[in-house]
C-alpha positions, -999 to 999 in steps of 0.1 A, spaced: 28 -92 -198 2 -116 -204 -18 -109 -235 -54 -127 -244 -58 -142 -282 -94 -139 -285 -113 -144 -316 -117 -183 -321 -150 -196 -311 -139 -233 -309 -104 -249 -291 -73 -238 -307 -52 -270 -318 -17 -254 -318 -1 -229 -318 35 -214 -336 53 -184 -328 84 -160 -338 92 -142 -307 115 -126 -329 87 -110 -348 64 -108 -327 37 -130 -348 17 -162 -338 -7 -182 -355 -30 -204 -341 -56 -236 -358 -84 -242 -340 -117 -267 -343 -135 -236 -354 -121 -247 -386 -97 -216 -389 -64 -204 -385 -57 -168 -372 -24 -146 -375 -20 -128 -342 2 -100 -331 17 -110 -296 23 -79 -279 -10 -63 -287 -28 -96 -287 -45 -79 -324 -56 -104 -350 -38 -99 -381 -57 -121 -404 -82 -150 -404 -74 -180 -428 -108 -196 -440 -113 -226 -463 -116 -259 -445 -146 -271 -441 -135 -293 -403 -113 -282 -376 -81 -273 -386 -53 -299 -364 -19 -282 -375 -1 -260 -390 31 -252 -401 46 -215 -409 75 -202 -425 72 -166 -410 100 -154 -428 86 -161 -462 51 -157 -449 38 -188 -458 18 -212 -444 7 -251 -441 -26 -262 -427 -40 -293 -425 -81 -305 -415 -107 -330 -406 -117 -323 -440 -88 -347 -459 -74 -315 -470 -36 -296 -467 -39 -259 -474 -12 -237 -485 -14 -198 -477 1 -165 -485 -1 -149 -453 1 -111 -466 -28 -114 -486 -44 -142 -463 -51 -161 -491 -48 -197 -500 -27 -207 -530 -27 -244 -530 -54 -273 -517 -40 -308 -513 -65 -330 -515 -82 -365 -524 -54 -387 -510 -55 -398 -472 -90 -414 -466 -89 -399 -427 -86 -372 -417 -47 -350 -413 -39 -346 -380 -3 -337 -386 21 -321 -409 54 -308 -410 72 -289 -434 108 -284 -448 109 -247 -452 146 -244 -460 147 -266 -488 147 -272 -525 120 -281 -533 104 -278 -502 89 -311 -489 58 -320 -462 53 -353 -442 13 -355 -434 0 -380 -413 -33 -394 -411 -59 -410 -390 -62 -440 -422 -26 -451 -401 -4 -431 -434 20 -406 -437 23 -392 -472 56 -376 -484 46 -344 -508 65 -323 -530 54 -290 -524 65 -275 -559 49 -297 -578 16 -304 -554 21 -338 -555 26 -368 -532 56 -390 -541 57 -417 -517 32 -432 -494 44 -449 -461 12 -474 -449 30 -499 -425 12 -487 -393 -15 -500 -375 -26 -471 -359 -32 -431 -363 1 -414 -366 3 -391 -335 35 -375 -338 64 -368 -364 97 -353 -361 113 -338 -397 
């Protein structure tokens, strides 16, 4: 059964889902992400903050949690019961974050975030902060594999 997502109002990004559970979320230019249930098509919960279009996001739906990343030179952390962010990462990459990805399953749990200023930043997500900058590119970053 084909089932329509509606409630952006800009193009979604990407999107991540857990057929298992039955949840999706989407980030979208509209400078959102959404929590969606699949079979009904029902948004769950909006997550608001950044200020640009939201490029990517990473989830861990069994912990629900959440890592977004902007336009705005910002990564966002969420609670996704409460829809709530708990975390901003910010005032690092001069472009803006076109990708992330996220270690879930580890101690502490660790992002890659790439950036249109042609760096990827390694971040501790415990702590907040960013322990090693990689800069040898010489262009935007458009994919990572972690």
């Amino acid at each position: 059964q084909l089932v329509e997502l509606a409630g952006h109002t800009d193009r979604i990004n990407v999107i991540r889902a857990d057929m298992d559970q039955g949840v999706a979320i989407t980030a979208s230019n509209d400078e959102t992400a959404r929590i969606w249930e699949v079979a009904s098509g029902h948004c769950k919960g909006v997550l608001e903050g950044h200020t640009q279009a939201v490029r990517d996001v990473q989830v861990d739906f069994e912990n629900k949690a959440a890592v977004t990343c902007s336009d705005d030179m910002t990564v966002r952390m969420w609670e996704l019961e409460t829809y709530s962010c708990t975390s901003i990462l910010e005032n690092e990459h001069l472009g803006r974050i076109n990708i992330i990805r996220v270690r879930f399953d580890r101690e502490p749990q660790m992002m890659v975030s790439a950036s249109t200023d042609y760096t990827l930043r390694l971040w501790n997500l415990e702590t907040k902060e960013c322990e090693e900058l990689l800069c040898s590119h010489s262009g935007k970053v458009i994919s990572l594999i972690m």
